[in-house]
Biopython code that builds the backbone (N, CA, C, O; Angstrom):
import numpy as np
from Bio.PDB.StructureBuilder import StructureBuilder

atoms = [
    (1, "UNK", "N", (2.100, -19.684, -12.580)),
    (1, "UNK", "CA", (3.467, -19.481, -12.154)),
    (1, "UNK", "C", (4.184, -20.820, -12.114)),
    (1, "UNK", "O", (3.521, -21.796, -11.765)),
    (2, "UNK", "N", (5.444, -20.974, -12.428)),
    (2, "UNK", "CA", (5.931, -22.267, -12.825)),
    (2, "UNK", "C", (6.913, -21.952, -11.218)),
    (2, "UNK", "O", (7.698, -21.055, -10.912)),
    (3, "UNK", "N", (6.445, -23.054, -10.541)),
    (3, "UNK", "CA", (6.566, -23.397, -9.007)),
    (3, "UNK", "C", (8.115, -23.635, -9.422)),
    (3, "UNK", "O", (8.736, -22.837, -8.719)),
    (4, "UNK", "N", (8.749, -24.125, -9.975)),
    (4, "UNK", "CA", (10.288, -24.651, -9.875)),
    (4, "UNK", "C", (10.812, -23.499, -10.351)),
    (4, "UNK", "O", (11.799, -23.230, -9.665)),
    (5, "UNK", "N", (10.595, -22.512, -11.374)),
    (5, "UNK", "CA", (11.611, -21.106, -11.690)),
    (5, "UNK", "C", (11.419, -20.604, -9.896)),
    (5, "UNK", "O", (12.368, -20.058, -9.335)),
    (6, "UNK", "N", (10.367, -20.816, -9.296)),
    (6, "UNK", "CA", (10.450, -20.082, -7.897)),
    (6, "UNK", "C", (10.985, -20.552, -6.865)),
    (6, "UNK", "O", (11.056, -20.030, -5.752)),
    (7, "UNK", "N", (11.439, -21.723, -7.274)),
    (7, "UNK", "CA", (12.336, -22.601, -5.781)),
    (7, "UNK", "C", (13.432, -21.959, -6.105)),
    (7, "UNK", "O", (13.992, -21.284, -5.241)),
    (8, "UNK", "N", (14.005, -22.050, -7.546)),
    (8, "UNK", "CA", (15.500, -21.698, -8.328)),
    (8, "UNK", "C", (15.839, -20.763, -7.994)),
    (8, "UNK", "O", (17.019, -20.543, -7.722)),
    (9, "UNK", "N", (14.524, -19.563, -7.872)),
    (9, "UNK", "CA", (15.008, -18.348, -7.497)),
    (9, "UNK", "C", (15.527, -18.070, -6.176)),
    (9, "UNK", "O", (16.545, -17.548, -5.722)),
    (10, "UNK", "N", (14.378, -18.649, -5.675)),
    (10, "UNK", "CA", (14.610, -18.582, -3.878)),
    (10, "UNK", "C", (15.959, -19.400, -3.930)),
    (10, "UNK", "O", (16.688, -18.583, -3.367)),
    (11, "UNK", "N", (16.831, -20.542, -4.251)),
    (11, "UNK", "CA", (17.611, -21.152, -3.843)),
    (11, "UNK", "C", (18.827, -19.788, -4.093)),
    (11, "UNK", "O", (19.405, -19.318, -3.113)),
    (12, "UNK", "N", (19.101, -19.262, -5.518)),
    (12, "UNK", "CA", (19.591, -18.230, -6.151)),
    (12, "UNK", "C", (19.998, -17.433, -5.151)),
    (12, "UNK", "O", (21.169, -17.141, -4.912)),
    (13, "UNK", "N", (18.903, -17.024, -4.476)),
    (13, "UNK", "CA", (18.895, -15.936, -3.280)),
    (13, "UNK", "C", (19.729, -16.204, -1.662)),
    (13, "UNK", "O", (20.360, -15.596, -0.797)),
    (14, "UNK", "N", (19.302, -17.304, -1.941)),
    (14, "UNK", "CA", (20.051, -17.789, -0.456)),
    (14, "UNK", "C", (21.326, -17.950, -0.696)),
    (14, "UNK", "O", (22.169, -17.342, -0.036)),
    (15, "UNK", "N", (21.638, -18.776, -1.656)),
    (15, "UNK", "CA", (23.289, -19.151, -2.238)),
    (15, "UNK", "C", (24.139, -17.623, -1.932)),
    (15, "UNK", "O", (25.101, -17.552, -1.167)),
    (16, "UNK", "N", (23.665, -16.648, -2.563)),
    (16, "UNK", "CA", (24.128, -15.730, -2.983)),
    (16, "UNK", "C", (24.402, -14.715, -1.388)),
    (16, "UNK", "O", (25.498, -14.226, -1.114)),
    (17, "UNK", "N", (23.467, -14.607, -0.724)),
    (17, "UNK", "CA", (22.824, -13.943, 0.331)),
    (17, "UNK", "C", (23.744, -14.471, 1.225)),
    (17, "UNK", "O", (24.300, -13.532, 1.794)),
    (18, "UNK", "N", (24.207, -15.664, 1.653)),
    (18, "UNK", "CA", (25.084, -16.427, 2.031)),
    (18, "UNK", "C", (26.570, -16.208, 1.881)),
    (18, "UNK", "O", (27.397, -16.016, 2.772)),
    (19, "UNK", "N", (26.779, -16.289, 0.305)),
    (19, "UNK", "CA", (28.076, -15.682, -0.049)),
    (19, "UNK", "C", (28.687, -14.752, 0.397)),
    (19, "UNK", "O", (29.879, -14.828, 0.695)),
    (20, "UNK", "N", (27.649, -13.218, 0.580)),
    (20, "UNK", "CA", (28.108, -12.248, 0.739)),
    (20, "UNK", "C", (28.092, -11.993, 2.014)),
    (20, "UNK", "O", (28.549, -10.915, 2.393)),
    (21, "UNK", "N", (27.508, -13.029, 3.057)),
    (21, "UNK", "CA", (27.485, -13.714, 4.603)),
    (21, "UNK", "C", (28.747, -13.662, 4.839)),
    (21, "UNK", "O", (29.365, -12.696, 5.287)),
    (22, "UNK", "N", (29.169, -14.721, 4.539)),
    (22, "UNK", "CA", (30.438, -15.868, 3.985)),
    (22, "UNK", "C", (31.481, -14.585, 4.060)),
    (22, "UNK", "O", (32.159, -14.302, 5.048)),
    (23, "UNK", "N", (31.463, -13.910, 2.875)),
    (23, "UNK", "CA", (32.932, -12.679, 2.364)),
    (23, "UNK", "C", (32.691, -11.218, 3.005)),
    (23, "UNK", "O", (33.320, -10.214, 2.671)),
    (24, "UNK", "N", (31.733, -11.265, 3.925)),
    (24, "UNK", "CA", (31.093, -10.321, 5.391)),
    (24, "UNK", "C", (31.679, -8.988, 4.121)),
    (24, "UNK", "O", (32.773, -8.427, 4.182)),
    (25, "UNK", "N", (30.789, -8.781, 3.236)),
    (25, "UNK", "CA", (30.791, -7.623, 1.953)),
    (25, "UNK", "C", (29.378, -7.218, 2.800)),
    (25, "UNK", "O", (29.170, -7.780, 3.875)),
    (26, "UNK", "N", (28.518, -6.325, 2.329)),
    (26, "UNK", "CA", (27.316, -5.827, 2.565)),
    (26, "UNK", "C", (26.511, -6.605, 1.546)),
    (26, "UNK", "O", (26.943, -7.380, 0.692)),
    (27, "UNK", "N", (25.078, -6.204, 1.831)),
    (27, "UNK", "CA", (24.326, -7.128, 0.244)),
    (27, "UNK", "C", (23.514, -5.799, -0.581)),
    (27, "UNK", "O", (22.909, -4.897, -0.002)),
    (28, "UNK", "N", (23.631, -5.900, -1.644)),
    (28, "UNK", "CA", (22.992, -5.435, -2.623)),
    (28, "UNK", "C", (21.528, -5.102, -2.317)),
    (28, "UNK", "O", (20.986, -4.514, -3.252)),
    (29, "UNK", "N", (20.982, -5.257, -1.575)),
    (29, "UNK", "CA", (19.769, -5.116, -0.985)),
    (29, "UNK", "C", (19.490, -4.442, 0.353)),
    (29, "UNK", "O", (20.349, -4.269, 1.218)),
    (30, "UNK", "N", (17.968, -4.009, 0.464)),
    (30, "UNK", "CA", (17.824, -3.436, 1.943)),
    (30, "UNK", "C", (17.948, -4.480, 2.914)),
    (30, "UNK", "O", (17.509, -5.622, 2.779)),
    (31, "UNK", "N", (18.967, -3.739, 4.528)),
    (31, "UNK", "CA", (18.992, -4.971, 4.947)),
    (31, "UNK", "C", (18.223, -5.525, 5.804)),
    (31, "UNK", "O", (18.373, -6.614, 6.358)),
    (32, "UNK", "N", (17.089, -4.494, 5.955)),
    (32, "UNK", "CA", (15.743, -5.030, 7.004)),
    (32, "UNK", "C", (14.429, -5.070, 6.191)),
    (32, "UNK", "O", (14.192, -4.798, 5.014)),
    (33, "UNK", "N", (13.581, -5.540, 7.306)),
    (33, "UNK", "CA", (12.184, -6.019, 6.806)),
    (33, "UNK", "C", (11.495, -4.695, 5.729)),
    (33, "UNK", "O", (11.036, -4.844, 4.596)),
    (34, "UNK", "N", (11.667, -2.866, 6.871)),
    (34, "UNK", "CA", (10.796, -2.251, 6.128)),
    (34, "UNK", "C", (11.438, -1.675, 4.802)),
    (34, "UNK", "O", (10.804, -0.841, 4.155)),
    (35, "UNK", "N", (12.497, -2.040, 4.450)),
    (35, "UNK", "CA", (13.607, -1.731, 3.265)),
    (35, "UNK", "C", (13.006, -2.722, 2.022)),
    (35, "UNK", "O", (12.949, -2.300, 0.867)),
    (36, "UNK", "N", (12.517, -4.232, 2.435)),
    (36, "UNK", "CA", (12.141, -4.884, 1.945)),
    (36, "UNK", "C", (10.649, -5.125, 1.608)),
    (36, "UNK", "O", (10.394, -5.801, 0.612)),
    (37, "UNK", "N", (9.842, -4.721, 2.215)),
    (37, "UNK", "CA", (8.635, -4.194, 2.375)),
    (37, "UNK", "C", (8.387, -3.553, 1.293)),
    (37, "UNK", "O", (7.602, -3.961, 0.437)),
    (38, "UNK", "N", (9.182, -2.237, 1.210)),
    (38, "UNK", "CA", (8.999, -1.113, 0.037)),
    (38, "UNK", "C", (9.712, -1.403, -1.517)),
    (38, "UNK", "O", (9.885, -0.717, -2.525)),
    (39, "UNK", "N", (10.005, -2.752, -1.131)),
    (39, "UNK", "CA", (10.474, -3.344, -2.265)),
    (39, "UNK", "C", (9.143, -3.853, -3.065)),
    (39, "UNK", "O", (8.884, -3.454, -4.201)),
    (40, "UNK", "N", (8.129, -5.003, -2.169)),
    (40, "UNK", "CA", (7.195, -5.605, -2.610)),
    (40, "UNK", "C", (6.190, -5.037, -2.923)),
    (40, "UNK", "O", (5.235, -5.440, -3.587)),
    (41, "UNK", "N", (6.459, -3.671, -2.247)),
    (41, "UNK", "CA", (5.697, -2.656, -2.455)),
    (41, "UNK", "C", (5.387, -1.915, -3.740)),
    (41, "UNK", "O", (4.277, -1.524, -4.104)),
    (42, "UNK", "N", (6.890, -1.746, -4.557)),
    (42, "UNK", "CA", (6.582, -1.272, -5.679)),
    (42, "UNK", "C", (6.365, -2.379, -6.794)),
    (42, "UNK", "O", (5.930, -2.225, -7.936)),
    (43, "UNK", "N", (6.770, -3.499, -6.178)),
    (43, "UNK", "CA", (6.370, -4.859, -6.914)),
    (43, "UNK", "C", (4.464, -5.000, -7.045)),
    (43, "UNK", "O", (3.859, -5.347, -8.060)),
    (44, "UNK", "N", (3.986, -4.704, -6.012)),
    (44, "UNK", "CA", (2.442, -4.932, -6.080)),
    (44, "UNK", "C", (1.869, -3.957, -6.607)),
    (44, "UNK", "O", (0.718, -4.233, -6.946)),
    (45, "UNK", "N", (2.353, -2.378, -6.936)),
    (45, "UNK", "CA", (1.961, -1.215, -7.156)),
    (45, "UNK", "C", (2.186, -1.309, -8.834)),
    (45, "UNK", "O", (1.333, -0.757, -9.530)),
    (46, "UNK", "N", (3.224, -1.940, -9.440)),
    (46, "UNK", "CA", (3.576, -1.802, -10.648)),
    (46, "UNK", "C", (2.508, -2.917, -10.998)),
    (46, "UNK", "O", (1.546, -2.496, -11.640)),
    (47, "UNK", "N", (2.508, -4.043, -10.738)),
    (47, "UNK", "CA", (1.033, -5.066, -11.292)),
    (47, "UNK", "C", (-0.207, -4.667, -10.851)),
    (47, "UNK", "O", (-1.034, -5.114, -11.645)),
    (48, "UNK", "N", (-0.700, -4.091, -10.038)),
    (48, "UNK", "CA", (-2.046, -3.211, -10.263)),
    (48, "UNK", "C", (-1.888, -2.630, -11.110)),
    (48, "UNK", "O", (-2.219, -3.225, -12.135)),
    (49, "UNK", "N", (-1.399, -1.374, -11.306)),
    (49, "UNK", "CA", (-1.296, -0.653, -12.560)),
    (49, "UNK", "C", (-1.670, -1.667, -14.182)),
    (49, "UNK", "O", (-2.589, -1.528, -14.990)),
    (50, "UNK", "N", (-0.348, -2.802, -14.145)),
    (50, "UNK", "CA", (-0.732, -3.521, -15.214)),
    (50, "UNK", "C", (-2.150, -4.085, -15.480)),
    (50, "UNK", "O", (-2.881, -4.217, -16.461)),
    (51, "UNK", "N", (-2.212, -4.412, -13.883)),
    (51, "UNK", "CA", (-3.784, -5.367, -14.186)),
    (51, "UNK", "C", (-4.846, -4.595, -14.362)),
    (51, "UNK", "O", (-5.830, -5.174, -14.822)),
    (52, "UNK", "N", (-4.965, -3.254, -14.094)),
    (52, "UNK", "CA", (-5.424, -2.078, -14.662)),
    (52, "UNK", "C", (-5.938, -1.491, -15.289)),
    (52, "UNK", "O", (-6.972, -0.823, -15.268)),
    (53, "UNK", "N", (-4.782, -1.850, -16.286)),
    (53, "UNK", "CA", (-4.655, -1.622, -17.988)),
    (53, "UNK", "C", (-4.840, 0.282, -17.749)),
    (53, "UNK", "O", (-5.581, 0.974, -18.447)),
    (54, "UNK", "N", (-4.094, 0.728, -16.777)),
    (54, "UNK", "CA", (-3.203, 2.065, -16.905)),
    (54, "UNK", "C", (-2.494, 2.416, -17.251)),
    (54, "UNK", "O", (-1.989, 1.356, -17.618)),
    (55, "UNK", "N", (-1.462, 3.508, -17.700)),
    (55, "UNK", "CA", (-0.412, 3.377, -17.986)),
    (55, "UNK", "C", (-0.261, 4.645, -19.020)),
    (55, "UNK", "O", (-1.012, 4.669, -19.995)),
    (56, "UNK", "N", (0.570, 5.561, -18.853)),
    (56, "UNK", "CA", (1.156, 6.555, -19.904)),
    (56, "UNK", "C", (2.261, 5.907, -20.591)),
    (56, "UNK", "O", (2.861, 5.083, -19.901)),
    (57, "UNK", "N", (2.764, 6.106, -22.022)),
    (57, "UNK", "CA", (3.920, 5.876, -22.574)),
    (57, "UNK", "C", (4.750, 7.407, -22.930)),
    (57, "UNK", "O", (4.694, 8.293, -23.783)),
    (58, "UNK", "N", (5.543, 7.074, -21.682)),
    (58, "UNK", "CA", (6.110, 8.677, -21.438)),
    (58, "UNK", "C", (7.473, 8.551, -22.636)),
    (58, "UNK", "O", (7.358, 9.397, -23.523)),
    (59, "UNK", "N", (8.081, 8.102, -22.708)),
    (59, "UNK", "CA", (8.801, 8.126, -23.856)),
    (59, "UNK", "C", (8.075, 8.614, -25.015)),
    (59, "UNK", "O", (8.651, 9.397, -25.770)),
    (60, "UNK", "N", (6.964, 8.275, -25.234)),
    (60, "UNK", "CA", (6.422, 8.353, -26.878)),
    (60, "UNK", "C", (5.944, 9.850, -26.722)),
    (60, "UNK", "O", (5.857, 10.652, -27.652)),
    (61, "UNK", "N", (5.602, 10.139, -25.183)),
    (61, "UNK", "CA", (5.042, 11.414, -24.991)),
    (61, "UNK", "C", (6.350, 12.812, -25.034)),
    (61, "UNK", "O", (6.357, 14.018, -25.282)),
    (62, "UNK", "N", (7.172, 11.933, -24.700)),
    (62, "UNK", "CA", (8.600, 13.252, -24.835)),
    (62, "UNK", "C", (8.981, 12.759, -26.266)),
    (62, "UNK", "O", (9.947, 13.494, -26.469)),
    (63, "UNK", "N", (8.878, 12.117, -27.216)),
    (63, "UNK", "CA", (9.384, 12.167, -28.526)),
    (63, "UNK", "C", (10.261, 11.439, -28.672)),
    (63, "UNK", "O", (11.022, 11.615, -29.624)),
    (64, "UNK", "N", (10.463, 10.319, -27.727)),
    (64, "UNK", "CA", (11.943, 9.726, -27.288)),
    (64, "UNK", "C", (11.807, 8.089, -27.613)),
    (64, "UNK", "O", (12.742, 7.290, -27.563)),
    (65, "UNK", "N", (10.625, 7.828, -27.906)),
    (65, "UNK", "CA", (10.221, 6.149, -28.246)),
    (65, "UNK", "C", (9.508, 5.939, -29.546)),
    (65, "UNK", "O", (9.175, 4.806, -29.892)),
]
sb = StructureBuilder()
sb.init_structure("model")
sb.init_model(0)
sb.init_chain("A")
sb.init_seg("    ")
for serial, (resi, resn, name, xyz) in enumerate(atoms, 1):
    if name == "N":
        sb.init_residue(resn, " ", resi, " ")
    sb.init_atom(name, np.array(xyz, "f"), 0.0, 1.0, " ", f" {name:<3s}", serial, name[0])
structure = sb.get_structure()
């Protein structure tokens, strides 16, 4: 993992997260922990799968890919 795309991001996040602080808009995101939780959640659920090596290709299976 290239440590500086992940500061960039994290900085990205705050800048932004801030902004919409700042212009008291709502954020694009859940705004508590277990909203966020079920975020990382499908983040860790989708790379098992990959690391896996599971996986249907449902497009190719409906005729559509």
């Amino acid at each position: 993992m290239n440590l500086l795309l992940i500061a960039l991001a994290v900085l990205t996040g705050l800048l932004t997260g801030a902004t919409f602080a700042f212009l008291q808009v709502p954020i694009p995101a859940p705004p508590d922990l277990p909203g966020l939780l079920g975020i990382v959640g499908i983040f860790l659920g989708y790379k098992l799968v990959t690391w896996a090596g599971l996986g249907v290709d449902l497009l190719a299976r409906l005729g559509l890919g």
